[in-house]
C-alpha positions as CSV (number, residue, x, y, z in Angstrom):
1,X,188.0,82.2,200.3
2,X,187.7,79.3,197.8
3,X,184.3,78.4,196.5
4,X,185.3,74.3,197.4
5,X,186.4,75.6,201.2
6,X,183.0,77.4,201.2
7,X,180.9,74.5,199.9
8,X,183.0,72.4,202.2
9,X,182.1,74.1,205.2
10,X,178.5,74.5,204.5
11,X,177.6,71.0,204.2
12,X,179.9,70.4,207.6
13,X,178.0,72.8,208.9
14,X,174.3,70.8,207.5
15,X,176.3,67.4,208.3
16,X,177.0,69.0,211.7
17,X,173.0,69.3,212.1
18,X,172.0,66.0,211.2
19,X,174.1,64.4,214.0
20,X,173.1,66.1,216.5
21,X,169.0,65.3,215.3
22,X,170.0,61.3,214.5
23,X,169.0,59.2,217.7
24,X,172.2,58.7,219.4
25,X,172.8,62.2,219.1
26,X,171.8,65.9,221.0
27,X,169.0,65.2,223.4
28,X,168.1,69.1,223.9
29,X,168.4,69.1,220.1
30,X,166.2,66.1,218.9
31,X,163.6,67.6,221.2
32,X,163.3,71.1,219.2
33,X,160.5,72.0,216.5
34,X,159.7,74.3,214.1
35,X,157.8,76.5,216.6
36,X,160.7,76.0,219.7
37,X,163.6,77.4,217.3
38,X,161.4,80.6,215.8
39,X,162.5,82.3,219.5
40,X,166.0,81.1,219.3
41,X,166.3,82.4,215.3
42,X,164.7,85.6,216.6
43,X,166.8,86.6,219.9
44,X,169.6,85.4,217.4
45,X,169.0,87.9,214.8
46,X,168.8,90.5,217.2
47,X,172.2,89.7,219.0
48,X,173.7,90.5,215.4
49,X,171.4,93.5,215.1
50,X,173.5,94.6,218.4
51,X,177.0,92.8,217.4
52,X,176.7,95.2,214.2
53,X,175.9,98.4,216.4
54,X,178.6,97.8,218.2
55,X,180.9,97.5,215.7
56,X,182.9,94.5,216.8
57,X,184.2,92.4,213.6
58,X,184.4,89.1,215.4
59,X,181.2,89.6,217.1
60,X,179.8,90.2,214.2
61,X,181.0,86.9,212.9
62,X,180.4,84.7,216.0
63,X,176.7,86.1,215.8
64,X,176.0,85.3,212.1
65,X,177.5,81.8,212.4
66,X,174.7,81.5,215.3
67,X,171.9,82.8,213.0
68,X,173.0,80.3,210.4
69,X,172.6,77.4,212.7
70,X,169.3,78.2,213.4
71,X,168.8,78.9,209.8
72,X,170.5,75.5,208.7
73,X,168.7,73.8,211.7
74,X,164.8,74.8,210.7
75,X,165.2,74.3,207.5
76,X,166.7,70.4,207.9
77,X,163.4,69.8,210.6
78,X,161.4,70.9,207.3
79,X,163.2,68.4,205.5
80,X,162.2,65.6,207.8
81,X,159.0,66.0,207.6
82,X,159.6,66.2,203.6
83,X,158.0,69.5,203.4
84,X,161.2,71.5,202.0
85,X,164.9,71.3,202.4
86,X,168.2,73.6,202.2
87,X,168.8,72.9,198.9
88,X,164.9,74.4,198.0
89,X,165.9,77.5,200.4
90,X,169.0,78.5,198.4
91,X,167.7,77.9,195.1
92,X,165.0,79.9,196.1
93,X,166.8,83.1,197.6
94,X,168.9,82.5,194.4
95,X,166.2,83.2,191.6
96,X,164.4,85.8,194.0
97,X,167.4,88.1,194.2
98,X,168.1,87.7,190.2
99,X,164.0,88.5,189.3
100,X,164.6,91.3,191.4
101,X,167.8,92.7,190.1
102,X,166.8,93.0,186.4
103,X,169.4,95.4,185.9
104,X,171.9,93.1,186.7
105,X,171.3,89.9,185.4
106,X,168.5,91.5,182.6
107,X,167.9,93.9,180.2
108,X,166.4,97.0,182.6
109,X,168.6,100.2,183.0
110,X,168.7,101.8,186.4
111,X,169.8,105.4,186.7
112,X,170.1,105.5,190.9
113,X,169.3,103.5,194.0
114,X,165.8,104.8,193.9
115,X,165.1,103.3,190.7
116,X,166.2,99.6,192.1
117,X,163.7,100.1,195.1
118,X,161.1,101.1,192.5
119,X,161.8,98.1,190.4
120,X,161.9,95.4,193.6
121,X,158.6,97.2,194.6
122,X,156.9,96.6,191.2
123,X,158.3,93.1,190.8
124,X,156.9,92.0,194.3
125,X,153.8,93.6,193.6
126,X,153.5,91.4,190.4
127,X,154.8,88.1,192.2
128,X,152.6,88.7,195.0
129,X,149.6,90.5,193.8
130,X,148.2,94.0,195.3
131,X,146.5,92.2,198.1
132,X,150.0,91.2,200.1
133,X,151.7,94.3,199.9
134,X,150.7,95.1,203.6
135,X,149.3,91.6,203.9
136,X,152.9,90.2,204.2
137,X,153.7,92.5,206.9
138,X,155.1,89.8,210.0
139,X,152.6,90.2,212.7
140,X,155.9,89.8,215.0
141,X,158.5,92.6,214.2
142,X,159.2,95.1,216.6
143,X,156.3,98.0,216.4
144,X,158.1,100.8,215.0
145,X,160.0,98.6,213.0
146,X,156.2,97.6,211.5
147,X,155.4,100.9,211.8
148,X,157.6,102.1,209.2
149,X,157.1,99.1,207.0
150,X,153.3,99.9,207.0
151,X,153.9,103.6,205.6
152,X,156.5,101.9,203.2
153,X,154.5,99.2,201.3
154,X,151.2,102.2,201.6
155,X,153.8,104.0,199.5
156,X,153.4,101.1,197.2
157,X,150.5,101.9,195.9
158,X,149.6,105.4,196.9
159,X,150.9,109.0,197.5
160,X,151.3,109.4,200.9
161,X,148.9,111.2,202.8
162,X,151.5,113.9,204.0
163,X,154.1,115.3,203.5
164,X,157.0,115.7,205.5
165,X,156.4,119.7,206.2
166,X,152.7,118.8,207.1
167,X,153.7,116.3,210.0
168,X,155.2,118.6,211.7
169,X,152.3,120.8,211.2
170,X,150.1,118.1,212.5
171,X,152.3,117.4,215.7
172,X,151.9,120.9,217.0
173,X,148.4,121.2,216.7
174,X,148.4,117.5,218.7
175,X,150.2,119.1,221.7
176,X,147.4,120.4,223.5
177,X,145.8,116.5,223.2
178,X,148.8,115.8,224.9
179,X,148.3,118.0,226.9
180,X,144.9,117.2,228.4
181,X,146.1,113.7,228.6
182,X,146.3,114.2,232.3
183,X,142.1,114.3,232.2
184,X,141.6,111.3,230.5
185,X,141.2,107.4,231.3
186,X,144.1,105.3,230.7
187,X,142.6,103.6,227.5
188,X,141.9,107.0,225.9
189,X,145.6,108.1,226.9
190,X,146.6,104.7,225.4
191,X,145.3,105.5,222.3
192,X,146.7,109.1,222.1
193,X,150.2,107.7,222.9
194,X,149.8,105.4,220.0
195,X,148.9,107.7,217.4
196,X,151.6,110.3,218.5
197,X,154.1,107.2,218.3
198,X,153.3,106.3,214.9
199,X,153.1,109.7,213.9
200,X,156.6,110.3,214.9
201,X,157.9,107.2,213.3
202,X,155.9,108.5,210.3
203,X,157.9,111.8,210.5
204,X,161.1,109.3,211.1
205,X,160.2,107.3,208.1
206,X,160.0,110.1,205.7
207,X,163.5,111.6,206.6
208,X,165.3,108.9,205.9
209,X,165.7,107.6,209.1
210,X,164.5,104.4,211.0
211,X,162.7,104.8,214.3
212,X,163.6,101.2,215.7
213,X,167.3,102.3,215.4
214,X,166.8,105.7,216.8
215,X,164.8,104.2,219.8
216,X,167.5,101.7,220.4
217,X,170.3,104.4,220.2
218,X,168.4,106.6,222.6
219,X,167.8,103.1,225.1
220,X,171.2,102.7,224.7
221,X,172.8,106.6,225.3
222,X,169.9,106.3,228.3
223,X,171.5,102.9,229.8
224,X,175.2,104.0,229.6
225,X,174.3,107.5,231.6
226,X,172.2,105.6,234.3
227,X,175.4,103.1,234.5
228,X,177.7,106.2,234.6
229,X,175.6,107.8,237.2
230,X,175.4,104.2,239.2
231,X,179.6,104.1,238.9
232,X,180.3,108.1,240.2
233,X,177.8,107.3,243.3
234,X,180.1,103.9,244.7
C-alpha cells in the first residue's frame, strides 16, 4: 500500500460523504445528526468486535470500512456546523499517540509493556487532571466492560483494595447471602446480584482477563448448544 493510494482513498472516502449530505444528494443521509449516527457508530463497533471473534479476514475488513463511515460521516456534520472537522480529528489522535509514547518518539526508556501502561496512565493523569480519571468513564459502555474500567483507572491512583487471593476469600463467605436470596424482595436480591457481578469481574480484572469477553464467549458457547440441541430434535 502506497501512502498516495492511501491518501487517495481517504479523501474519496470524505468526498464520498459530502455528496451524499449536498442537497441533490442521499435523502436518508441529509436527514442524520450527530445524536442519530451515535447508535449506528455503536452497533457498528460492535459488528467488528464480533467480525474479529470470529476470525474472518474480510469481515473484518468490510466491518472497519463501515466504522470508518460513520467515523468520517460525524465528524464532516461537525464540520458543517464549523465546530471541528477531519483534518482536527487526525491531527489530534496524531499528537495524542506521540505524548503518549515517549519512549518512542522521546527521550523515556521503557523496560516492558507494563512500563508503557504506567507511562500512558501518568501522562493522562497530567493532561487530564486527577479529577477525570474515573470522570471520563462513558456512561454508555457495556457494564462489565465499565466495570473493569472503574477498578482500572481506581488503580490509577490507589492500591487496590484486594488482592486477588482475598476475592476469592470474599466470594465464599458471600455464598450463604446468595443463598438466602430466596427470602428477600426483588430490590434487595437486585442489589446482591450486582455486587456479586462486579465482584466477579473484579476477580476477572485482576487475572488478566476481561469479563465482557468472557460473558460474550459463554453467550456464544450457550447459543451454539441451544442451536445444536434445536437441530438434533427436527
Amino acid at each position: 500500500m502506497k501512502n498516495e493510494t492511501l491518501a487517495e482513498a481517504f479523501l474519496a472516502l470524505y468526498q464520498l460523504v459530502i455528496r451524499l449530505r449536498a442537497p441533490d444528494g442521499c435523502p436518508w443521509d441529509a436527514k442524520q445528526t450527530k445524536e442519530t449516527l451515535a447508535g449506528y457508530l455503536l452497533e457498528e463497533a460492535y459488528e467488528v468486535v464480533e467480525a474479529v471473534e470470529q476470525g474472518e479476514p474480510q469481515a473484518i475488513c468490510e466491518e472497519l470500512g463501515d466504522l470508518l463511515f460513520q467515523i468520517v460521516f460525524l465528524a464532516y456534520l461537525a464540520e458543517e456546523k464549523k465546530e471541528f472537522d477531519l483534518q482536527q480529528v487526525i491531527e489530534r489522535i496524531q499528537a495524542k499517540m506521540i505524548r503518549r509514547h515517549p519512549h518512542v518518539f522521546g527521550p523515556v526508556k521503557v523496560a516492558n509493556a507494563a512500563e508503557v501502561v504506567d507511562n500512558w496512565a501518568r501522562i493522562k493523569k497530567d493532561e487530564k487532571g486527577a479529577a477525570a480519571t474515573l470522570n471520563d468513564i462513558p456512561k454508555n459502555l457495556p457494564a462489565l466492560l465499565a466495570s473493569q474500567q472503574i477498578l482500572k483507572r481506581t488503580r490509577e491512583t490507589r492500591s487496590p483494595d484486594h488482592k486477588p487471593e482475598d476475592l476469592w476469600g470474599v466470594l465464599e463467605r458471600g455464598i450463604p447471602q446468595i443463598r438466602a436470596m430466596r427470602d428477600r424482595t426483588p430490590d434487595q436480591a437486585g442489589l446482591i446480584i450486582g455486587e456479586w457481578l462486579f465482584l466477579l469481574a473484579q476477580i476477572a480484572w485482576q487475572s488478566g482477563l476481561s469479563a465482557e469477553h468472557l460473558l460474550r464467549a459463554q453467550n456464544q458457547r450457550i447459543l451454539a448448544e441451544l442451536k445444536e440441541a434445536e437441530t438434533k430434535n427436527k
